[in-house]
N, C-alpha and C positions, 0 to 999 in steps of 0.2 A: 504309533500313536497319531492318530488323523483329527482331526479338529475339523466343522464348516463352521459358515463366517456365522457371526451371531444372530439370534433370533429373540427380539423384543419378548415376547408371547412364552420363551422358560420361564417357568415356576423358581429354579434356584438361584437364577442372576440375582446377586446380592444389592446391586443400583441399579434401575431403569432409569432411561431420560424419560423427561418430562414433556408425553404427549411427541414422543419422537418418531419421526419419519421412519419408515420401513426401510434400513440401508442394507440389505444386502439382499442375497438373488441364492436361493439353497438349488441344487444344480442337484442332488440324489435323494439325499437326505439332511433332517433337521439337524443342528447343531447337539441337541438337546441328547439326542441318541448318544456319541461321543463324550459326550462334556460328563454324563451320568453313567458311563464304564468307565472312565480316567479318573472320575471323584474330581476333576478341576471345574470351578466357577469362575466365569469371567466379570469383572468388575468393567461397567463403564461408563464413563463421564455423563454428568448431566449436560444435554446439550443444548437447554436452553434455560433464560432465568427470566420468569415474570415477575414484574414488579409488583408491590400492593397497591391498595384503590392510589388512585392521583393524587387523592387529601393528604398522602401519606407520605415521608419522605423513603426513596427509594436506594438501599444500601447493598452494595455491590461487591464483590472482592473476584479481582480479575490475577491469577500468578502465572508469570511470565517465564517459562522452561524450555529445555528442549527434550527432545524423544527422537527416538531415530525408526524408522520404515521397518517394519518386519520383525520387530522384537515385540515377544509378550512379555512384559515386565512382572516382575515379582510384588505382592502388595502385601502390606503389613496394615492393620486395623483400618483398612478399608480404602490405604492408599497408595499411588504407586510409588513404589522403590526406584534406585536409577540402576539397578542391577535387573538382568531380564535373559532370555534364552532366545536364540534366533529363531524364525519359522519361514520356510517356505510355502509359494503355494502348489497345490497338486493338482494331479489332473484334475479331481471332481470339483474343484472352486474351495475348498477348505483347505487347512494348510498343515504340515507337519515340522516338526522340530528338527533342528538341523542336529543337533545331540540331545536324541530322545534319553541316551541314559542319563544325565544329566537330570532330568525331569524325574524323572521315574525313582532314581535313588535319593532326590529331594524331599521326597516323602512334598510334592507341592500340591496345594489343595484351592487356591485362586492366587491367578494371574488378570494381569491387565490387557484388555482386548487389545491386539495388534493392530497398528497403521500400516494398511496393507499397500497403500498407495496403487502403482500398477500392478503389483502382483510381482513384481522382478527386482527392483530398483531398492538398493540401501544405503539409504543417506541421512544426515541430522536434519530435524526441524528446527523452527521456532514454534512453541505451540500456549493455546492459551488455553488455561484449567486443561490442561493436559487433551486438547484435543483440535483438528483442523478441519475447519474452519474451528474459531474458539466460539463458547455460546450463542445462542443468537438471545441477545436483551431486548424483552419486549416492556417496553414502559408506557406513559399517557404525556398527552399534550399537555404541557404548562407543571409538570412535577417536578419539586427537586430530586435531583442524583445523586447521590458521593457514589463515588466508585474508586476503591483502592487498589491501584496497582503494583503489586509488587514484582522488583525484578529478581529471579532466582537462575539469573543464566552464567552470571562466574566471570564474565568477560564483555560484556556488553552492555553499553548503554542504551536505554529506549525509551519510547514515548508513547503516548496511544491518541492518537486524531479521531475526533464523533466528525467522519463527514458528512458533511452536510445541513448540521445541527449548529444554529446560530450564534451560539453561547453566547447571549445578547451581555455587554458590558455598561449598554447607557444609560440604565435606569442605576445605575449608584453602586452597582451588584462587581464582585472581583471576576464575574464570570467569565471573560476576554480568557482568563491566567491559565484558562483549563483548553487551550484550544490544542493545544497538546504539539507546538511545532517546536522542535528543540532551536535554542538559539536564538527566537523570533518571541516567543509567549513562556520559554522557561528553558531553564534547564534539563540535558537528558538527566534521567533515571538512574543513577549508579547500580552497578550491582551490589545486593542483599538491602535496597533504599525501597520505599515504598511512598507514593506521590498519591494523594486523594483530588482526583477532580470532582471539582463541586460545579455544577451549574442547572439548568433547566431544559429539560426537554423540548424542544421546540422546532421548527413547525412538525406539525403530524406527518406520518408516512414511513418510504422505506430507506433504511440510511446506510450505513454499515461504519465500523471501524477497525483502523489499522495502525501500525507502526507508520511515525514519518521521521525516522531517524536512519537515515543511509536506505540501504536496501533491506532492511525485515521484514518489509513485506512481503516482499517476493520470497522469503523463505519461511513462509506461512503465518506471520503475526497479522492477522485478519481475524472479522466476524459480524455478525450480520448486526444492527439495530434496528430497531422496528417502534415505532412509536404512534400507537394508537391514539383517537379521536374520542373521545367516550360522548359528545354531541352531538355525534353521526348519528344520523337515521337508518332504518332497516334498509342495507342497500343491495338488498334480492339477491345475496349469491354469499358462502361460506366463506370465513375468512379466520387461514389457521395459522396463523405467521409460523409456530413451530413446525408444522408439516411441509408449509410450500413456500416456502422463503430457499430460494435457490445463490446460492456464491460460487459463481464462475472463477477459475482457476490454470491457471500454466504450470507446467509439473517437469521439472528441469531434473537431469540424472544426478547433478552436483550442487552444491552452493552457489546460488546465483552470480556472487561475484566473478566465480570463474565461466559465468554464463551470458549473463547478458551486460556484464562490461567490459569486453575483449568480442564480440561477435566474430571480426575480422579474423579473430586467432583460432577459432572452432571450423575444425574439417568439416567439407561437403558428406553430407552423411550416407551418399550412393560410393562417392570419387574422394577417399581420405586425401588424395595427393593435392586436393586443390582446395582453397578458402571457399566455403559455403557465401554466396553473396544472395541478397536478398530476391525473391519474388514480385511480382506484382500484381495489382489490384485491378479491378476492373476499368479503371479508368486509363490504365499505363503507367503510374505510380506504385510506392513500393508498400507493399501491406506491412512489412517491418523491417526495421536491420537486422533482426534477431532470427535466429535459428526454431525453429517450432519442433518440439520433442515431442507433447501430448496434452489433453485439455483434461481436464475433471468438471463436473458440478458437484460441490458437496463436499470436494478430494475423494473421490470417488470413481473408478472407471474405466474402462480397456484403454489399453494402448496394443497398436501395430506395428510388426516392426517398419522401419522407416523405406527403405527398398520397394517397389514397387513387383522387382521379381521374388520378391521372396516375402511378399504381406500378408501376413499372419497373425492374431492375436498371441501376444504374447505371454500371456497368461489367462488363466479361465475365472478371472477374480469378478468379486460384487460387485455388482454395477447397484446406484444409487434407484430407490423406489418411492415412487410418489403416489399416494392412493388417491384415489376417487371413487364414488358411488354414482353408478347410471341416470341419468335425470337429474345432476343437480350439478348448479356452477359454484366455482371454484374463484377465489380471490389466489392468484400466484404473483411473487414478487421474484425479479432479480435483479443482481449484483451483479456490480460488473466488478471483478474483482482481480483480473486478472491483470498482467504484466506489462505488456506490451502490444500482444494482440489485439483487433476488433473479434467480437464474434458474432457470426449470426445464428440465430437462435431457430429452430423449430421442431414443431413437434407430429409427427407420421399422422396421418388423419384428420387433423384439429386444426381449425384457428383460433385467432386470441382476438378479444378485444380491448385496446388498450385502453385505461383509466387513468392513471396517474404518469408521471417521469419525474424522477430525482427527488420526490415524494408530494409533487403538487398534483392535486387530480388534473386532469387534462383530456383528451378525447382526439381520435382523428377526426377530420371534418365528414360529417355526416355516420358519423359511430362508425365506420365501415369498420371489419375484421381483418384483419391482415394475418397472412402466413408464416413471415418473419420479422422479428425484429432483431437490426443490427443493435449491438449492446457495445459502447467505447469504454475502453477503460475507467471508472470513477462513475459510470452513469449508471441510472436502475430506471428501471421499467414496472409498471404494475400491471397484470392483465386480469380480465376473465376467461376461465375456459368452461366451457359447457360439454360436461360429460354425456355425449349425446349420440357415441359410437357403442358399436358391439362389445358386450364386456369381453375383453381382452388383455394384453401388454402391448403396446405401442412404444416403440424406439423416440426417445429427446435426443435432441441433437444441437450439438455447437460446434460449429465452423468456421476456420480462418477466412478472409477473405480472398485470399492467394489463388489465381484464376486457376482448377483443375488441370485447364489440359497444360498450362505452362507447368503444374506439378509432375504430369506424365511427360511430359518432353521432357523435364531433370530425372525421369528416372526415378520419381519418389510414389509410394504409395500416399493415392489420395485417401485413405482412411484416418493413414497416422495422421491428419492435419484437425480431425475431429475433438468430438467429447460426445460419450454419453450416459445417459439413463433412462429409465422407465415410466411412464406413464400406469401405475397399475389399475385396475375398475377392479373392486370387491366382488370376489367370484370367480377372475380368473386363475389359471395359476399360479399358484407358491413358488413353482418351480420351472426353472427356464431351462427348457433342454441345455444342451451343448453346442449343438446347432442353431440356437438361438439366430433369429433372420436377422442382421445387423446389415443388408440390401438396401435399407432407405435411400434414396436417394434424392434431395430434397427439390432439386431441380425437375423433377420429371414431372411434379405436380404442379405444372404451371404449363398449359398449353395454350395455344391459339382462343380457340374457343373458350379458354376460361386460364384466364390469369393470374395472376399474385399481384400481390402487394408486400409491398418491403417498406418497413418504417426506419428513417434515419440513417439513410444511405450515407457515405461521404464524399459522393459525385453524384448527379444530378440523375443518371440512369446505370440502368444495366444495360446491355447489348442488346439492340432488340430481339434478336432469335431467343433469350432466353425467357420472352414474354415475362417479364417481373416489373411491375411499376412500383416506383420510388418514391417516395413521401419523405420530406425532409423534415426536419425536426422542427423549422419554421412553421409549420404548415398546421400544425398540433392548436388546438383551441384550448383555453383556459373554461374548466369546467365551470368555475363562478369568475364572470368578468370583474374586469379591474383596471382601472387605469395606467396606464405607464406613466411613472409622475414627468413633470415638465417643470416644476419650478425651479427656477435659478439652475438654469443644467451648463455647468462646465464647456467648457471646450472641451470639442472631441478629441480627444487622446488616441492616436494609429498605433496600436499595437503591433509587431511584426514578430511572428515566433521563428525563427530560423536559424540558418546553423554555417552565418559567414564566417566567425572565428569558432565555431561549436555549436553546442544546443544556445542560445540564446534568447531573447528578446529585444530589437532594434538593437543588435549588435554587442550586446553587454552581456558579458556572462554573468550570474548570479553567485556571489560567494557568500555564507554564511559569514555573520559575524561572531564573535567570540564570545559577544554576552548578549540574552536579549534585551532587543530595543524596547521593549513592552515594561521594563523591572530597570531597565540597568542602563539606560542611554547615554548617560552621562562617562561608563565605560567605553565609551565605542568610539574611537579616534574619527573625529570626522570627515576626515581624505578618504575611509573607507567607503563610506555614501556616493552615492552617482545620483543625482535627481533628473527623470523624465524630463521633468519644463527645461532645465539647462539646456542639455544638447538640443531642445528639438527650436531653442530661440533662433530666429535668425542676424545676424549680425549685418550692420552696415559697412559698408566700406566705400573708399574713393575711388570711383570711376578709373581713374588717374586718366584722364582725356583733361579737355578745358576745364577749368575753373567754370565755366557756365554747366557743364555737363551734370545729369543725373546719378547720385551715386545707386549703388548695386548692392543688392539683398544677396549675402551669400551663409552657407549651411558651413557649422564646422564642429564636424563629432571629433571632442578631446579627450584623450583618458582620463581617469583608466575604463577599459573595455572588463576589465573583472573586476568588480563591488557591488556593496549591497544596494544594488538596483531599483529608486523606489518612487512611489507616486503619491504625493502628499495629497488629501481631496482637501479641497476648501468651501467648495459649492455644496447646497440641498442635495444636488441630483447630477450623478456622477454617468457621463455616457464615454463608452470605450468603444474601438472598433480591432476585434479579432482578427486579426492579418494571416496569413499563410504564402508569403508571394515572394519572400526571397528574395533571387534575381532573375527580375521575367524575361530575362535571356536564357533562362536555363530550368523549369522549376519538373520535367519530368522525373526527375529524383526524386522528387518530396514527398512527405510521410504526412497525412491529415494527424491534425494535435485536439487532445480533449483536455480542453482550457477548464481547471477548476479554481473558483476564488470561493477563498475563507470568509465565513460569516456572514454570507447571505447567499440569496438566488436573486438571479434578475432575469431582467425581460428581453426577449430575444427578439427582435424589431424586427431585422433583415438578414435571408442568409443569400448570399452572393457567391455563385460558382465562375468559375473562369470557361472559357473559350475553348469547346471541344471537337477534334476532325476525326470524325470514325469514332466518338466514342475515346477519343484517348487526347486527355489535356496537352494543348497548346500556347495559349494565350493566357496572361493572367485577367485576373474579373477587368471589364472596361468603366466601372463606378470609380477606382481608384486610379489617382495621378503620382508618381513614382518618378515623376522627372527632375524635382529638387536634389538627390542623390544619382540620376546616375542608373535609376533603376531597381537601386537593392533594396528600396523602401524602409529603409530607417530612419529617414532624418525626412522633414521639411512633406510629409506627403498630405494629399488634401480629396476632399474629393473632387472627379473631372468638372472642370467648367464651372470647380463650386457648387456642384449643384447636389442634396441631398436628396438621397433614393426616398423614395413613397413608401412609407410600412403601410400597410392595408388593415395591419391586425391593431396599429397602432387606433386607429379612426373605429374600430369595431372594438377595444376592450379588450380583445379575444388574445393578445401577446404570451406565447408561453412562458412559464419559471421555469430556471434552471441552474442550477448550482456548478454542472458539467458541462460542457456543450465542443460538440467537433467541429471546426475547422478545416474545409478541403482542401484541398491543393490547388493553386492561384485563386483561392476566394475569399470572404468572410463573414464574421458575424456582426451584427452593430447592436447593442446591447446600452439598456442603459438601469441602473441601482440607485436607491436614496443612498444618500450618504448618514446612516442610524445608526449603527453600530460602532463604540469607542475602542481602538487598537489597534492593532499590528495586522494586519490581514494577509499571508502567503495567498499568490495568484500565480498557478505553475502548469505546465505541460504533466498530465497524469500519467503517462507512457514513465514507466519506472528509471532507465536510464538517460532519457532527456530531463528527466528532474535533477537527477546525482550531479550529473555534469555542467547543469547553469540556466536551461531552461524555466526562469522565476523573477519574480519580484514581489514585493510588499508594498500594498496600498496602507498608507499611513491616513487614521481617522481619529488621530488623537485631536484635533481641533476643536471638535466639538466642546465646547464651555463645562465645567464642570469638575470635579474632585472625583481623581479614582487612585487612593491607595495603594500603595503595592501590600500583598498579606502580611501580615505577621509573621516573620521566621522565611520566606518566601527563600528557597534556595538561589543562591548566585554563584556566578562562574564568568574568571577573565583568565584573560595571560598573567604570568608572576614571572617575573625577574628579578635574582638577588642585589643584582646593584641597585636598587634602590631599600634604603634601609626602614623598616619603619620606625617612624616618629616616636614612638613609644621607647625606642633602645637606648640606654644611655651613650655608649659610645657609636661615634659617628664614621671611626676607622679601626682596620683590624689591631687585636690585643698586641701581636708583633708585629713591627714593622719587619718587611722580608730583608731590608737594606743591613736594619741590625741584628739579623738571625744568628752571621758567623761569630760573632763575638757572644753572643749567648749561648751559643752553642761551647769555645772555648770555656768559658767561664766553668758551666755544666759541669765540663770532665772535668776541672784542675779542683773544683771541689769533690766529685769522685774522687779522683785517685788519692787527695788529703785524707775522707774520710776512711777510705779502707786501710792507709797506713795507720792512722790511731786505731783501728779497731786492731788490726794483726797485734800494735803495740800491748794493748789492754789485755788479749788474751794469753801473750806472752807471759805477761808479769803475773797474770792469776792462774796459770798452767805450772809457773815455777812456786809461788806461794805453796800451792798443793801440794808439792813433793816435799816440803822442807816442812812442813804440819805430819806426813806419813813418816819421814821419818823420827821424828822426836816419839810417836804414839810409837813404835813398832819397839826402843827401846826399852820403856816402862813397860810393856810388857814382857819382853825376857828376861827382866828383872824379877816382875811378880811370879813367874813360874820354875826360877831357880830356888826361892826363898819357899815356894810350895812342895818343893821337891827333899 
């Protein structure tokens, strides 16, 4: 019994999505052939939900499950069961049952389409409405949402985060409550609990949402959001969020935890005998600590084996499909939605030109088109593509940044370090040989004579033999100018994200508290707290020279080094600077971080790279002074000579927004936000295991003047200890004292054994009654039967 992958365009699929992408790639023939000699129909997920007009409030129901790779699940009146049959895939790209009799004496007539992931790999998900990526919601600027989640996972607590999406709290509104950070803005999720986030759509663009409760993201609780403008003007090019809204993905063989929180403990995947250590990036830094297995767009798409002697597609499965029509441009959006990787993005033939980032419109300078864009974890991208090639299939691609030939000097095949999909143009093939050209090479189309362009590098260049010039994400113009506010602006706050005791920030690991501060502060013992302004005060002290002598300014970082780490704003207009500099005795280790704060975007002033020889970092940035410390840049730093860098973009308007933004190695960002939004704000490293482990803290903007409610009924959650009794109990100690247990215990038995002698007594006395009653009856009757005789 052969099955191919599914095909939109059957007559008897019982659910179609809604205006859904062309996801799979038929390699002989249609599905449709098989599906109508087997009598089975395949049900499947709607994969995207639009909302009604903007006037309307927009009601949602998001359920939180799992499903595991390569089962076609069984479905009853239209929905999936958790019982299901395994399948593989086959040579021709469509898949067969692992125990076809099984199927066949089922009398089964629809099943649930299989998540076929690589084609090889079976493992459990987290999935949302039963599908990965989970829908992509597209809604309007300025609409309410409820959206109800529920969780149906058995064992897990979760939450669901709208990144990017302001959930403005300071017009009176509870909407902070819904920002979905467990511990910081609510409670997790219990399982069979259902949590309604209510808030407002805002600002327009491309967003996405995920679990931020430990690692569920990384075991697929994601999905796109997308929130239209309905004031926009005709802006000369198609625009289908269902169709070309893309979510970049890491696709690990096992449960993340045993993935990418132990890396150290995961084999070299050439040389099992030895620990797999990370690669490096084009600058001489490390593109991840993490082990790279295989990418998806969509979860969708080949994988290689890892080996470079022996690199192979390891299965012949669908690869994802994106239509276009010849002559017309195209609105595409992505996500960056992956794990730990950067990826750079492109597409065989084509370039892009950029419009938006992190959902602001935006522009390279002078529109130019660029070949790639680097995509950091949390960050999105919007382009145009002008279909304006031979109608054909054209190879998408995404890329680690991990330098090639260092991949072939380990021995690994550079293919497995990819992700792809298809570019389709109406007209060409349905069907993608076997041989399918998967040759791109994305490098090769950058020559002398005609260069590339890469937007949002995380070093200042590429090498120059690879002719690719770098556009940094400073450099991006804001498509309607705006000023960067300047009123009442804070002291600048040095941020340093680094990893002297761990993932950190200026030295403090980030630990969750127990109940959020947002609902529940008055639960939160207050030694748990570390405040920024504290350690970074400097202290006086005595000279101890003469009595005449000057005393001396000295730096003194006190524990604890793990709490909840936080920066209260007091000012209009809050300016940070994004560090990356560690200890500039040492920072070629370092991993570039993509710095994401909750509840707003701001403006990207200045980005500052460090000191490079050949192309491979040296020196940390020379704007930053790091000599109060010692070097490690935690405590006391300033800029050199006092003197602040010149923003150019700041004098032109032109400052980009951003909600995400990377941080190279020995450089930074200098950024500055109003202080408008009321609540708890998470500001953390989006690299998924630098968050777990402490890379974080909370801007506190509860200052702002004003009444904000906690909801009604609003779940809470602390620590409980029974020695403490509640107030409500009559007694204040236990019913027995333990001191007089033994003698209560005596007492117990010596009335036992009293009472069972009076009862043996009792039964005695009425066991002998009995007899001496039988025998007086027994003689009146031998009396009456002699006198009858």
């Amino acid at each position: 019994m052969t099955h191919m992958p599914y095909n939109p365009t059957a007559s008897h699929l019982i659910i179609r999505s809604v205006m859904a992408p062309k996801m799979f790639v038929a390699i002989v023939v249609l599905a449709i052939t098989f599906a109508e000699a087997d009598a089975i129909s395949y049900v499947q997920p709607q994969t995207s939900i639009r909302c009604p007009p903007r006037n309307e409030t927009c009601y949602i129901q998001l359920t939180v499950s799992t499903m595991e790779t390569l089962t076609a699940y069984c479905v009853k009146n239209g929905t999936r069961e958790s019982s299901g049959f395994q399948v593989v895939v086959n040579s021709e790209g469509g898949f067969d049952f692992v125990f076809e009799n099984l199927v066949e004496n089922g009398n089964v007539t629809e099943l649930f389409q299989p998540i076929v992931a690589d084609g090889t790999t079976r493992r459990n998900l987290l999935v949302v409405n039963d599908q990965l990526p989970g829908p992509t919601i597209i809604g309007y600027k300025n609409q309410r949402v409820r959206i109800n989640v529920t969780n149906n996972l058995g064992k897990e607590a979760i939450t669901l985060h709208w990144h990017g999406q302001h959930v403005n709290g300071s017009s009176g509104s509870q909407n902070q409550y819904s920002d979905g950070v467990p511990y910081i803005t609510q409670c997790p999720i219990l399982p069979s609990n259902s949590f309604v986030y209510d808030f407002e759509f805002y600002p327009a663009g491309t967003y996405w949402y995920h679990s931020h409760q430990f690692d569920e993201r990384s075991n697929g609780m994601y999905g796109a959001l997308v929130v239209l403008d309905s004031d926009e003007s005709d802006p000369g090019f198609e625009d289908i969020p269902e169709e070309h809204t893309i979510s970049f993905f890491e696709w690990f063989p096992v449960n993340s935890d045993s993935w990418i929180e132990a890396p150290y403990a995961l084999p070299d995947p050439v040389n099992s005998s030895v620990p797999y250590m990370s690669i490096t990036t084009y600058d001489g830094t490390s593109a991840s600590g993490e082990l790279f297995f295989a990418g998806f767009m969509n979860f969708g798409g080949w994988r290689f084996n890892q080996a470079a002697s022996n690199c192979f597609r390891v299965a012949n499965n669908s690869l994802p499909f994106f239509n276009v029509s010849t002559n017309t441009s195209y609105r595409f959006r992505i996500i960056g939605s992956q794990v730990t990787f950067a990826y750079r993005f492109s597409i065989s033939g084509h370039k892009m030109r950029v419009i938006a980032t992190d959902g602001i419109d935006a522009i390279v300078p002078n529109n130019t088109a660029v070949d790639f864009i680097i995509v950091h974890v949390g960050e999105r991208y919007d382009f145009v593509l002008n279909a304006s090639e031979n109608v054909d299939n054209y190879l998408m691609l995404v890329e680690t940044l991990e330098v090639p030939s260092e991949l072939e000097q380990r021995g690994y095949c550079v293919k497995s370090h990819r992700g792809y999909a298809v570019l389709h143009y109406d007209g060409a093939s349905d069907v993608l040989p076997v041989d399918f050209d998967d040759s791109y090479e994305p490098n090769t189309r950058c020559t002398t004579n005609n260069s590339c362009y890469a937007l949002n590098c995380p070093f200042e260049n590429f090498p120059p033999d690879l002719n690719i010039q770098c556009i940094n994400v400073g450099e991006l113009e804001l498509s309607n100018r705006e000023p960067v506010p300047n009123d009442d602006v804070s002291s600048t706050a040095f941020l340093n994200f680094g990893f002297s005791r761990g993932p950190s920030i200026n030295d403090r690991i980030f630990d969750f508290p127990q109940s959020p501060p947002l609902s529940q502060l008055e639960d939160i013992p207050p030694n748990l707290f570390c405040q920024y302004s504290v350690f970074q005060t400097p202290t006086t002290v005595s000279s101890g020279g003469p009595s005449t002598a000057a005393p001396t300014t000295t730096l003194s970082t006190q524990p604890p080094f793990t709490c909840v780490h936080t920066y209260t704003a007091t000012n209009d207009t809050i300016e940070f600077v994004f560090m990356n500099l560690g200890q500039d005795k040492d920072i070629s280790g370092g991993e570039a971080h993509p710095i994401h704060l909750h509840g707003h975007h701001y403006f990207i002033m200045n980005v500052g790279f460090p000191t490079y020889v050949n192309g491979t970092v040296s020196m940390i940035n020379s704007d930053i002074n790091c000599s109060a410390d010692g070097g490690f840049c935690n405590t006391g730093v300033r800029w050199a000579n006092d003197v602040v860098p010149t923003s150019a973009c700041e004098q032109s308007n032109t400052c980009p927004l951003k909600d995400t933004v990377i941080v190279p190695v020995g450089g930074y960002v200098r950024l500055r936000f109003p202080r408008n939004n009321w609540g708890w704000w998470i500001m953390h490293c989006h690299i998924e295991p630098h968050l777990l482990f402490g890379m974080a803290m909370v801007v506190n903007e509860t200052s702002v003047p004003g009444s904000f409610p906690v909801p009604n009924r609003f779940p809470t959650c602390e620590n409980f200890d029974f020695s403490t009794m509640d107030p409500a109990t009559p007694a204040t100690e236990p019913l027995i004292n333990p001191s007089e247990f033994t003698s209560y215990r005596d007492a117990t038995i010596a009335l036992a054994v009293i009472s069972f002698l009076l009862l043996a007594a009792f039964i005695a006395v009425l066991i002998a009654f009995i007899i001496v009653c039988s025998k007086k009856n027994g003689s009146s009757i031998t009396k009456v039967e002699i006198e009858m005789k």
